[in-house]
C-alpha positions as CSV (number, residue, x, y, z in Angstrom):
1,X,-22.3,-15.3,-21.1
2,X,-19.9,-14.0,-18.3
3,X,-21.9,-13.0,-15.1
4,X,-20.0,-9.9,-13.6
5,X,-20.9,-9.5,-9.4
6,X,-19.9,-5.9,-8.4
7,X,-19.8,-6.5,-4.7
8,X,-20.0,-4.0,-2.8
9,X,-18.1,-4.1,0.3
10,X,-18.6,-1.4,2.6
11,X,-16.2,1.5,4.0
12,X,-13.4,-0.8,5.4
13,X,-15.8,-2.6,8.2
14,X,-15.7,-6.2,7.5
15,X,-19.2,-6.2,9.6
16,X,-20.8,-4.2,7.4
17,X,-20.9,-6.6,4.4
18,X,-24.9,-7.7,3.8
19,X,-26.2,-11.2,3.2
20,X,-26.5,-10.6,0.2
21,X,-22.8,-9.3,-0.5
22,X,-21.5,-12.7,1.8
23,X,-23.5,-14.9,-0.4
24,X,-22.0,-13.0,-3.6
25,X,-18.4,-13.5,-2.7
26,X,-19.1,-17.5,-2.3
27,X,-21.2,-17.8,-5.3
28,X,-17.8,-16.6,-7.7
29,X,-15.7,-19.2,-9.6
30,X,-13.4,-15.6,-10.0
31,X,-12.8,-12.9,-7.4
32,X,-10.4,-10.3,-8.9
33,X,-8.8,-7.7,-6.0
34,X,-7.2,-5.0,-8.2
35,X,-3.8,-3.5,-6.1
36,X,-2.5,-0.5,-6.5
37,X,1.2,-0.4,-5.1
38,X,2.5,-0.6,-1.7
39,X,1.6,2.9,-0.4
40,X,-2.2,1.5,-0.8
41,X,-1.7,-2.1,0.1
42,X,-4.4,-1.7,3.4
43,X,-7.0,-1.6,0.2
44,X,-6.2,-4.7,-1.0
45,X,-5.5,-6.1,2.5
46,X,-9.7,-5.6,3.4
47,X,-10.3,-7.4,0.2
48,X,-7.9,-10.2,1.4
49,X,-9.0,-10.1,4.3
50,X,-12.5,-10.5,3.7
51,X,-12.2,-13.3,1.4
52,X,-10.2,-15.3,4.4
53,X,-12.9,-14.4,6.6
54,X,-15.9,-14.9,4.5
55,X,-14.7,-17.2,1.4
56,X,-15.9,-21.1,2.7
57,X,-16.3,-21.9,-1.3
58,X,-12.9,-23.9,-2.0
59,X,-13.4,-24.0,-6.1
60,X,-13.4,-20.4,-5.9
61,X,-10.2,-19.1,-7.5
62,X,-8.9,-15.7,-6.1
63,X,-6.3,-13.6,-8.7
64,X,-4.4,-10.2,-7.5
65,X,-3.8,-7.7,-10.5
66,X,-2.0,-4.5,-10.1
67,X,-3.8,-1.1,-11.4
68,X,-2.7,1.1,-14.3
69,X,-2.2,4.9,-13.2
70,X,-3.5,7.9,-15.0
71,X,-1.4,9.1,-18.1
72,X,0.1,12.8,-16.6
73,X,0.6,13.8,-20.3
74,X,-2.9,13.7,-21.0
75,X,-3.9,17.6,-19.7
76,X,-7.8,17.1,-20.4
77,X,-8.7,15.7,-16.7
78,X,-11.9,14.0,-18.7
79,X,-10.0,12.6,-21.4
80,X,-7.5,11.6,-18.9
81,X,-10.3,9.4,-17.1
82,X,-11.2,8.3,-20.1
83,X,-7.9,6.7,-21.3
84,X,-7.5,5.4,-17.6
85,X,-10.9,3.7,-17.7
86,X,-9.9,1.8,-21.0
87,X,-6.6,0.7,-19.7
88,X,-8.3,-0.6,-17.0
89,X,-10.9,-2.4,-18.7
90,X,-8.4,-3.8,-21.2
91,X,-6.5,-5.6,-17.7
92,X,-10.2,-6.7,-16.5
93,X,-10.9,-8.7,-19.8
94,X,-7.1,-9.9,-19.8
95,X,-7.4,-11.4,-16.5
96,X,-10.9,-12.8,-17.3
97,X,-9.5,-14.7,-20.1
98,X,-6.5,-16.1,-18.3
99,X,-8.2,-17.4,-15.0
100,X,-12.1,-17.5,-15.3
101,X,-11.5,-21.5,-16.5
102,X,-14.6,-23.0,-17.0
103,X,-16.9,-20.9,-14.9
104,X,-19.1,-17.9,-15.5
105,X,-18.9,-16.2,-13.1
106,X,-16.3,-13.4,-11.7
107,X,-16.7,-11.3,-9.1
108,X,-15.2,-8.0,-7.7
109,X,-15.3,-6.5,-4.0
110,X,-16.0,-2.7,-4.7
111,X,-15.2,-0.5,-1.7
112,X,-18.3,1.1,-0.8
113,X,-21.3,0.8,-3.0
114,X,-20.6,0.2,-6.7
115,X,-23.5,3.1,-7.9
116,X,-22.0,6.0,-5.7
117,X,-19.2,8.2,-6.9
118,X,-17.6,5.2,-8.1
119,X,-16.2,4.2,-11.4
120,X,-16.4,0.5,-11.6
121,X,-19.7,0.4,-13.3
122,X,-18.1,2.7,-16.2
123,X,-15.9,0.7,-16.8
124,X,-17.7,-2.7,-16.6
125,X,-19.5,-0.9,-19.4
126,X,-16.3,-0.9,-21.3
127,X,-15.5,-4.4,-20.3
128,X,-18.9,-5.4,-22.2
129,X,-17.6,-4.3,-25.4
130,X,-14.6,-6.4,-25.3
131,X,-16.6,-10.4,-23.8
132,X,-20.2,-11.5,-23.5
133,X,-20.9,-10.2,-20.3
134,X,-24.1,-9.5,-17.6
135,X,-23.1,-7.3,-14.9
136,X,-25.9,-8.0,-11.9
137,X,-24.2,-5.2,-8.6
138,X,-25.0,-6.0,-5.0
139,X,-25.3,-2.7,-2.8
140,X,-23.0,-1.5,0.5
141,X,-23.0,0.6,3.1
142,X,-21.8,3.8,1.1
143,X,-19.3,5.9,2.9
144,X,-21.9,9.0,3.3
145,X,-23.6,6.4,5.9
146,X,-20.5,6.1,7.2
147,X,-19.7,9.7,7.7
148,X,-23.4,10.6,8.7
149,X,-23.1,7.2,11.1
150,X,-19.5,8.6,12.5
151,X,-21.0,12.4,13.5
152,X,-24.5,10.5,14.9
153,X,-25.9,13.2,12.6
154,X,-28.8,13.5,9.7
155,X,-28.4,13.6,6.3
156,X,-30.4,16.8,5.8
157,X,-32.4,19.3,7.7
158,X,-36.0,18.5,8.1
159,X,-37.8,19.1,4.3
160,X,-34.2,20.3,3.2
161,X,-32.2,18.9,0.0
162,X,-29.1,17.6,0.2
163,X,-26.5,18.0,-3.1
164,X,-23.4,15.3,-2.7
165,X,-20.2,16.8,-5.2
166,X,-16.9,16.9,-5.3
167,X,-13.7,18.9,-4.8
168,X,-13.0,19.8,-7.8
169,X,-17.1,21.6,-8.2
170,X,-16.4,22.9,-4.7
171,X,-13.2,25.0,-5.8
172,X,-14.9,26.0,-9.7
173,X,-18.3,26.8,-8.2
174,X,-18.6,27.4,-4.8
175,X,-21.1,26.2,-2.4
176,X,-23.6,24.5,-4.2
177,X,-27.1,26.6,-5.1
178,X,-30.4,25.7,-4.1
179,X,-29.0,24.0,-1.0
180,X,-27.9,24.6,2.8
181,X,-26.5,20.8,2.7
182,X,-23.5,19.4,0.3
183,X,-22.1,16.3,1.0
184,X,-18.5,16.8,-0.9
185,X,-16.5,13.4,-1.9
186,X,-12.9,13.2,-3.7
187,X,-11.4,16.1,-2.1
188,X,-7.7,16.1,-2.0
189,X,-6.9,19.7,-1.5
190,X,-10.2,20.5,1.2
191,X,-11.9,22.9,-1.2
192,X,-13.8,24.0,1.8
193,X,-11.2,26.4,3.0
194,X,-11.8,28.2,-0.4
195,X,-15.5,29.3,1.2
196,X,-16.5,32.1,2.9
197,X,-16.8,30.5,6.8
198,X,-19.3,32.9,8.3
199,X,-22.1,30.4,9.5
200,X,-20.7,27.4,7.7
201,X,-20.5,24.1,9.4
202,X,-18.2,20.9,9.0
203,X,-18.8,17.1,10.0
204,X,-15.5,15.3,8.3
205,X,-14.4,11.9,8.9
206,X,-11.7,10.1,7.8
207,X,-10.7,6.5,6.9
208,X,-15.0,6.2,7.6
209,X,-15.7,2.9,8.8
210,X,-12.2,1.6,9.8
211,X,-10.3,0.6,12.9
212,X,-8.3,3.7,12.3
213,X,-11.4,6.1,11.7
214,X,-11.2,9.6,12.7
215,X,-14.1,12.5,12.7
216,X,-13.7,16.3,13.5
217,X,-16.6,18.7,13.4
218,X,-17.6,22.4,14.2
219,X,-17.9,25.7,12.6
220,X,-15.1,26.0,9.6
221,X,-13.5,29.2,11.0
222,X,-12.8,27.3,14.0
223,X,-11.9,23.4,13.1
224,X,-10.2,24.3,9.6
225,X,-6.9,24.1,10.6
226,X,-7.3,20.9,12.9
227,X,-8.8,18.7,10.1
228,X,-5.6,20.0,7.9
229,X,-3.3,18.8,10.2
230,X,-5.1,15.5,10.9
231,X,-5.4,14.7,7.5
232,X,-1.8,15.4,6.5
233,X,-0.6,13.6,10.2
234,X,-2.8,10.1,8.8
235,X,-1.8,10.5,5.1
236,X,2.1,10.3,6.8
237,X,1.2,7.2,8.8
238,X,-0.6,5.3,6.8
239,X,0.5,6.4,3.4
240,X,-2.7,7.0,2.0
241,X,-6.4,9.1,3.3
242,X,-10.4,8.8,2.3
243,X,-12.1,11.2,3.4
244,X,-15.4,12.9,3.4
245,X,-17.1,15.6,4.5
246,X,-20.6,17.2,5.1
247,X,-21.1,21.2,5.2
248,X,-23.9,22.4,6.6
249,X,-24.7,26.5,6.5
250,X,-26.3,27.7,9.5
251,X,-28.3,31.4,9.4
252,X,-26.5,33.7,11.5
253,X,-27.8,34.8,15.0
């Protein structure tokens, strides 16, 4: 049996791995660190990095694989995902074959926390199908800490829910119901600009966690148009942007 780690790594802050994450990344015969082309090398650089920082383990074997990208002729975004996930889970058990050796067990540093708005899991679940494999996942700091950690703000208002969702539910659906707090993740276009502004509230950080780091806030009608051009200023320098955002509505006085 093949014991999988998912690792979870934090929001780009070395500092922020646990224990229990440091002890992880030692205990691998494998560590994979998936790359995904030049334009997003600073995501495989963390993972480098940390390895150098963190790896004391010598037998440890450490293997760079480069990432499939989604089929564009697939119009079904789900199916899409779908074929994406199996592509990627058919390169997991290829490199697992060729450099796992005669350990059990291989390891990968998730950004984030593997169980939030992440598909690693999913497709560790495909990965099963294929080798004999026991996936154990060690928890990070997730990236809404990060944000909520940026803006020295609270999750939620006091006995108030909080909804986290994502671009894509934010443009088909508006603000969420049942809900004066939504947390909204893997948002490309800012689907908040799409919502009426009138007592609406925006905490939005990008790059959360990082050297590079940056965090705007305010009312929407009046910060819109700065976040825009900050995101579009870092996507340009850097050559890649996370971000995330919290919305808050706010009665009227």
């Amino acid at each position: 049996m093949i014991a999988l780690d998912l690792i979870g790594i934090g929001t780009g802050n070395p500092r922020h791995l646990t224990l229990q994450a440091i002890d992880a990344i030692n205990a691998a015969d494998l560590i994979l660190i998936p790359t995904k082309g030049a334009d997003k090398d600073d995501l495989a650089g963390l993972r480098r990095q940390i390895c150098a920082d963190l790896l004391t383990n010598p037998a440890t074997n450490v293997v760079e694989f480069a990432l499939p990208k989604r089929d564009p002729s697939i119009a079904d975004y789900r199916a899409r995902v779908d074929a994406w996930h199996d592509a990627i889970a058919e390169i997991w058990a290829e490199n697992i074959r060729a450099h796992l050796g005669q350990g059990t067990r291989v390891a990968f540093l998730v950004w984030g926390d593997p169980s939030l708005y992440d598909s690693t899991l999913r497709i560790a679940e495909r990965v099963a199908r294929l080798l004999p494999l026991e996936t154990r996942m060690i928890p990070g700091i997730t990236s809404i800490q990060a944000l909520t950690a940026a803006h020295a703000i609270p999750l939620n208002e006091i006995n108030g829910p909080v909804v986290v969702t994502t671009g894509r539910q934010i443009r088909d659906n508006g603000f969420p119901e049942g809900t004066d707090t939504a947390v909204v993740m893997l948002d490309g276009e800012l689907s908040f600009r799409g919502l009426a502004s009138e007592g609406l509230h925006i905490w939005w950080t990008g790059y959360a966690g990082m050297e590079n780091e940056i965090s705007l806030s305010g009312p929407v009608a009046d910060i819109s148009d700065a976040i825009v051009t900050a995101r579009s200023e870092a996507r340009t320098t850097h050559g890649w942007i996370m971000d995330i955002y919290l919305l808050r509505r706010r009665p009227i006085v």
